[in-house]
ZADO-1210 file (C-alpha; in nm, 4 decimals, padded with zeros to 6 digits):
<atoms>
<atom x="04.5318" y="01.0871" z="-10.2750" code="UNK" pos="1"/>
<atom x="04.2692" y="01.1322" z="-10.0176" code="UNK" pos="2"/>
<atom x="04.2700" y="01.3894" z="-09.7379" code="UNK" pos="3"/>
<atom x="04.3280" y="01.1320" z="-09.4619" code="UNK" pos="4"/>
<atom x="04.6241" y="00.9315" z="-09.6336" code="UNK" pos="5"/>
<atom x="04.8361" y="01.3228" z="-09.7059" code="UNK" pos="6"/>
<atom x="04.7535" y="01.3693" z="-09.3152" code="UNK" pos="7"/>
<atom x="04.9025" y="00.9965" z="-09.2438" code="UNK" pos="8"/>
<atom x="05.1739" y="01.0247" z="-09.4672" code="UNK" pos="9"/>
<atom x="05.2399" y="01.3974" z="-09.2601" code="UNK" pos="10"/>
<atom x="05.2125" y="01.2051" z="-08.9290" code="UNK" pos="11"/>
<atom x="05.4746" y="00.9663" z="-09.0836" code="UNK" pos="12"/>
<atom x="05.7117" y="01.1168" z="-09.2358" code="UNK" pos="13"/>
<atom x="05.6830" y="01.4855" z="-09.1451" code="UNK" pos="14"/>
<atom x="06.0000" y="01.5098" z="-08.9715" code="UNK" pos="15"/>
<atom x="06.2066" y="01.3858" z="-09.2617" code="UNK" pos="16"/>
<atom x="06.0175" y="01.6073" z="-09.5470" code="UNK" pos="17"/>
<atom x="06.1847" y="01.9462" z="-09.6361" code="UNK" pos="18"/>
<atom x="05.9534" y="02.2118" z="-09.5584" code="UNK" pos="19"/>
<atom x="06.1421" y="02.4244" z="-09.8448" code="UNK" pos="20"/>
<atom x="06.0552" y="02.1934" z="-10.1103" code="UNK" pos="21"/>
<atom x="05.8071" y="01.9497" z="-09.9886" code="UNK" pos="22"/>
<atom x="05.7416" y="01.6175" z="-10.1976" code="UNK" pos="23"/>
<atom x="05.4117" y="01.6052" z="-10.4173" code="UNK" pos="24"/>
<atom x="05.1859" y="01.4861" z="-10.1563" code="UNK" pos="25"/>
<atom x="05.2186" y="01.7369" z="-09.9102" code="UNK" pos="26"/>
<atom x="05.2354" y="02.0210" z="-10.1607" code="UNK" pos="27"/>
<atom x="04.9157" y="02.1823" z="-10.1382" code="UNK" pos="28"/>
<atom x="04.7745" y="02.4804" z="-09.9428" code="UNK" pos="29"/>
<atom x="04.6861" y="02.3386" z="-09.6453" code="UNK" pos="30"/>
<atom x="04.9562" y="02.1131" z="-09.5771" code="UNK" pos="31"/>
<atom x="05.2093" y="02.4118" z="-09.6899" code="UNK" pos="32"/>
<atom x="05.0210" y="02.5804" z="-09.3776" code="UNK" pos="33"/>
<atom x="05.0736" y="02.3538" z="-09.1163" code="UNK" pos="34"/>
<atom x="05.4278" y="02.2938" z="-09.2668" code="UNK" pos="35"/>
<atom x="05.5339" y="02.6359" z="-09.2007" code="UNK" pos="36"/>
<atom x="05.3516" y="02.6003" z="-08.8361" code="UNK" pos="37"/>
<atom x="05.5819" y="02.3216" z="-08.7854" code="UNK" pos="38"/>
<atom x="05.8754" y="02.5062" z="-08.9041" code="UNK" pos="39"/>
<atom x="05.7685" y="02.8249" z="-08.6704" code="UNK" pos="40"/>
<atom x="05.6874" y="02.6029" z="-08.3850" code="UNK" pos="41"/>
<atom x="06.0505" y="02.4104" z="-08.4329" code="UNK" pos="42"/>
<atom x="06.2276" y="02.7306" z="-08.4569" code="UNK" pos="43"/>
<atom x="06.1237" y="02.9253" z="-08.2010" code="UNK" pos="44"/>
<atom x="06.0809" y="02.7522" z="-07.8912" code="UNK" pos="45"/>
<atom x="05.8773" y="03.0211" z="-07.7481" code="UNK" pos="46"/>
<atom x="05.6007" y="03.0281" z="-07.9745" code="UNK" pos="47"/>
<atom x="05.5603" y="02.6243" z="-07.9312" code="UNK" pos="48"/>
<atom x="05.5443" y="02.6648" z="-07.5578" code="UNK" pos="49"/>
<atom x="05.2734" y="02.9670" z="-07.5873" code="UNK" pos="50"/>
<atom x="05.0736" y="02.7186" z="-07.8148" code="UNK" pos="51"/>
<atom x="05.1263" y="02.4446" z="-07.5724" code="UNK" pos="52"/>
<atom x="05.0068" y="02.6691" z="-07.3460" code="UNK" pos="53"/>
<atom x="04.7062" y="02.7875" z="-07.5312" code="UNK" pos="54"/>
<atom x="04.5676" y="02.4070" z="-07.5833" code="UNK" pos="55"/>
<atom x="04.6194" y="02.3412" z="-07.2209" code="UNK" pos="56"/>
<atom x="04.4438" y="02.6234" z="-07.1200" code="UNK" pos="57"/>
<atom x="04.1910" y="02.4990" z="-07.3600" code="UNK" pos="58"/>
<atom x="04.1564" y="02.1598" z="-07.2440" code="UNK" pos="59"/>
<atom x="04.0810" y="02.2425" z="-06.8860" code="UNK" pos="60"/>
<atom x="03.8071" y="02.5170" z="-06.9811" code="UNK" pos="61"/>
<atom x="03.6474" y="02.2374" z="-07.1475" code="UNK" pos="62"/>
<atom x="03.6681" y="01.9937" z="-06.8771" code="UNK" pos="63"/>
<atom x="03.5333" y="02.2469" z="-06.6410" code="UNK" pos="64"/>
<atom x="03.2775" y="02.3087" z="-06.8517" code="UNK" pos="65"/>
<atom x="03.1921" y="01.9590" z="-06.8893" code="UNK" pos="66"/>
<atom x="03.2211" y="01.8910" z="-06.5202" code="UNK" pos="67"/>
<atom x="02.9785" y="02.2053" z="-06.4263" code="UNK" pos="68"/>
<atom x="02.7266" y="02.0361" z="-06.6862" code="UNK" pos="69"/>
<atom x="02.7851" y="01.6913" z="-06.4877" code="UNK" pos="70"/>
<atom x="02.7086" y="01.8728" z="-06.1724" code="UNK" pos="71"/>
<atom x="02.4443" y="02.1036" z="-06.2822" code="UNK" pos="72"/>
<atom x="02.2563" y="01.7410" z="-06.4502" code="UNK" pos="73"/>
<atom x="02.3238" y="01.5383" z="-06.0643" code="UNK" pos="74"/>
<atom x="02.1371" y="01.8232" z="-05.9136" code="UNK" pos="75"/>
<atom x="01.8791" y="01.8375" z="-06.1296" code="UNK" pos="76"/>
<atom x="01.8134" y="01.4978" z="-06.0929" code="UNK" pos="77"/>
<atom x="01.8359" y="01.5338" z="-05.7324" code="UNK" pos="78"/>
<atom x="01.5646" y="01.7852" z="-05.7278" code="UNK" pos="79"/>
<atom x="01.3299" y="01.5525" z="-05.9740" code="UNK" pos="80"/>
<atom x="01.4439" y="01.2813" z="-05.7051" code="UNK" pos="81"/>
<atom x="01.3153" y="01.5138" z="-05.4236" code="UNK" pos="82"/>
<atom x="00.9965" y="01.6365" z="-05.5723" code="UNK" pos="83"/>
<atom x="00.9374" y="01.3109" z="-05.6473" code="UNK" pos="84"/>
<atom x="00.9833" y="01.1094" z="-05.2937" code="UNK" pos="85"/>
<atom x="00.7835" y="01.5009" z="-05.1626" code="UNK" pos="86"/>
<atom x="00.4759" y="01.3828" z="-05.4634" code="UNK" pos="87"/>
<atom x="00.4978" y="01.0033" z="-05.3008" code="UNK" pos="88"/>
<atom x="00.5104" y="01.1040" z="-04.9453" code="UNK" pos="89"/>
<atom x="00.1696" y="01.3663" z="-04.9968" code="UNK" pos="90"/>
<atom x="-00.0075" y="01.0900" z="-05.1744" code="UNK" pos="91"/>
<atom x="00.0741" y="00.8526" z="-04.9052" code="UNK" pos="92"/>
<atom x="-00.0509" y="01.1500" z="-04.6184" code="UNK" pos="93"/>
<atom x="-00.4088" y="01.1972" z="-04.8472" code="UNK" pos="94"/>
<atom x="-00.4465" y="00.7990" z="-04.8753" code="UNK" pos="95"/>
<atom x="-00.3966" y="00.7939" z="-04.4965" code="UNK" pos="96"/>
<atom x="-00.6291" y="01.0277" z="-04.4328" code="UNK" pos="97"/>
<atom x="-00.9058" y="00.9319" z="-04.6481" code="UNK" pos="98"/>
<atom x="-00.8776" y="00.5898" z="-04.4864" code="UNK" pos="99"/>
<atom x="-00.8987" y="00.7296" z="-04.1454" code="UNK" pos="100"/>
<atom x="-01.2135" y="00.9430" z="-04.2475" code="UNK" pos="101"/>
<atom x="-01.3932" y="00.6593" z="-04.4353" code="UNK" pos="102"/>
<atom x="-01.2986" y="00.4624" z="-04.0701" code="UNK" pos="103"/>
<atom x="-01.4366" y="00.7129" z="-03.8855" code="UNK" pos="104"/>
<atom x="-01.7366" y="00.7078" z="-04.1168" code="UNK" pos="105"/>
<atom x="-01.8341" y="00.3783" z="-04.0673" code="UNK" pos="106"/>
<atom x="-01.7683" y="00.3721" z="-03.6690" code="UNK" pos="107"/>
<atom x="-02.0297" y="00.6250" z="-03.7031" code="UNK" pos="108"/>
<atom x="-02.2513" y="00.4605" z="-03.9124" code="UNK" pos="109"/>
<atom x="-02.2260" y="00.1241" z="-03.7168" code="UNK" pos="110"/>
<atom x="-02.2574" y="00.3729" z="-03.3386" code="UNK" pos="111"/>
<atom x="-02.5960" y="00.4909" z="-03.5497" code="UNK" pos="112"/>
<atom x="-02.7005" y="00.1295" z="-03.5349" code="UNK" pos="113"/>
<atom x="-02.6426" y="00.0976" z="-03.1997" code="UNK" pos="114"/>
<atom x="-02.3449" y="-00.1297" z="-03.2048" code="UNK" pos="115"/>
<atom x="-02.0107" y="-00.0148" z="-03.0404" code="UNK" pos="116"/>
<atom x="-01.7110" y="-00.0887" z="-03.1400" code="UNK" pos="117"/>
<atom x="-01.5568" y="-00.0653" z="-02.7532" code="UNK" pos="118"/>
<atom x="-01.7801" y="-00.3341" z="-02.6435" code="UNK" pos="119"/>
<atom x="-01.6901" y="-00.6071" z="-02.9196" code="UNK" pos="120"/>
</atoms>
């Protein structure tokens, strides 16, 4: 009997085993464990709702955890957005410029030679 068929058979037919003298399947350390879990948990009302409890309080620190990762990765790639569009915009600015000063250079270079540009 495999691991995964004594959990199935658990899932199955745990409510109709007795936990005193369980049948062969579930009669091994673990499964005595979470048998006398079960038993706890059905007797005492209290200790299932402090477990109940417990998990919840579980599940939501993990979901805020996951949702602060979520947000801290959106920002980040915010910022890489941003620094990006900023690397785009200051290449854009230098090709400007370097077109306006190789412009310039060659209105001088054609005033040198006598022609101007205002009279064409």
């Amino acid at each position: 009997m495999t691991e995964k068929e004594r959990w199935i058979y658990l899932f199955k037919e745990g409510g109709n085993v007795d936990l005193d003298n369980p049948p062969e399947i579930l009669d091994t350390k673990e499964m005595r464990q979470v048998m006398n879990v079960l038993r706890r948990f059905s007797e005492n009302k209290a200790d299932s709702l402090l477990y109940q409890s417990r998990l919840d309080a579980v599940f939501k620190e993990n979901t805020y955890i996951h949702e602060l990762e979520e947000a801290k990765k959106g920002m980040e790639q915010a910022i890489k957005e941003k620094e990006q569009e900023k690397k785009e915009k200051e290449q854009e600015k230098k090709e400007k410029e370097e077109a306006q000063e190789k412009l310039n250079n060659l209105l001088l270079s054609l005033k040198e030679k006598g022609i101007d540009i205002d009279d064409v």
